[in-house]
N, C-alpha and C positions, 0 to 999 in steps of 0.2 A: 504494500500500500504506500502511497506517496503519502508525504509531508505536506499540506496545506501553509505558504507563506501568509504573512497576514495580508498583503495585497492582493493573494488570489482569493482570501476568504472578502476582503473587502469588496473586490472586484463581483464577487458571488452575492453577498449580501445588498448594495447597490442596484444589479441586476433586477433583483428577486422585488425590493424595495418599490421599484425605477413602473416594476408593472402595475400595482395597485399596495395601496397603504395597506401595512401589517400592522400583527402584535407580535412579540417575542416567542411566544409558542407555534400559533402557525408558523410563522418566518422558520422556526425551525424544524417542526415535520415538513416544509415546503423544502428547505433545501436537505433534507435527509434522504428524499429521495433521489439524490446525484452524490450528494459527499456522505463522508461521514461528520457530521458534529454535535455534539453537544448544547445541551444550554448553557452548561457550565463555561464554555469556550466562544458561543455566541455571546452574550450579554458584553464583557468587556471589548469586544469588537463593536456592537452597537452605539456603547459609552464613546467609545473613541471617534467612530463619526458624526458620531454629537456635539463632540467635542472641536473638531475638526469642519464642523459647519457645514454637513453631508447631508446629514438626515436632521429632523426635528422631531417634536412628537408633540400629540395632544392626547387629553383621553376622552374613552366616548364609554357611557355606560350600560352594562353588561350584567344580567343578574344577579343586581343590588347592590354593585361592585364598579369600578372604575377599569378598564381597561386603555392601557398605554397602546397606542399607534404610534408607526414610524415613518415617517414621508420626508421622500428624497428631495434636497433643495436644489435651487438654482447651482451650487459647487456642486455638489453632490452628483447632478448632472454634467459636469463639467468634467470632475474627477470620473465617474463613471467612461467617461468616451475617452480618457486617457489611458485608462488601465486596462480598456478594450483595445486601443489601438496595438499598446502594450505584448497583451496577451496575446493579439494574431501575431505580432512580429515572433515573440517568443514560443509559438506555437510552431509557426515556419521553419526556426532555427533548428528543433528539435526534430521537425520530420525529415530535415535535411540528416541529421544525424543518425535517427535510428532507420527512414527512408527503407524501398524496397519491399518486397514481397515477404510475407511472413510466411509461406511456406517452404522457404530453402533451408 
């Protein structure tokens, strides 16, 4: 299994964000089904784009209960199409590497 950097979990989180406003628990069965993560390993990722002026939140109420949403900002957008651009390059780079047919 590959190591997750925090700018591909960023890059992933952003995405995921970028389609419609979350909470912390979908957001994270949402992306469990391509990586593996945690809550425990989501949340401080969240915090940091918060922090970072990516994402913001509000909450919206949920029975009887407040529920924290996450919506991606104007950087946040911006950052996002970086870490894309990003990621094809670095995508490219590596199929030049391992490149070729898998069945030799």
């Amino acid at each position: 299994m590959f190591v997750l950097s925090s700018q591909i979990l960023d890059l992933c989180v952003l995405a995921t964000v970028n389609k419609e406003d979350t909470y912390g628990y979908k957001l994270t069965q949402d992306l469990m089904e391509s990586i593996s993560i945690s809550e425990s390993t989501l949340y401080p990722v969240l915090r940091r784009l918060q922090k970072n002026n990516c994402l913001s939140t509000y909450d919206q109420p949920y029975g009887g209960r407040n529920r924290r949403y996450y919506q991606i900002t104007p950087e946040g957008k911006r950052q996002l199409k970086e870490y894309i651009k990003n990621w094809i390059n670095y995508k490219e780079s590596i199929d030049e590497i391992v490149g070729g047919d898998l069945n030799d």
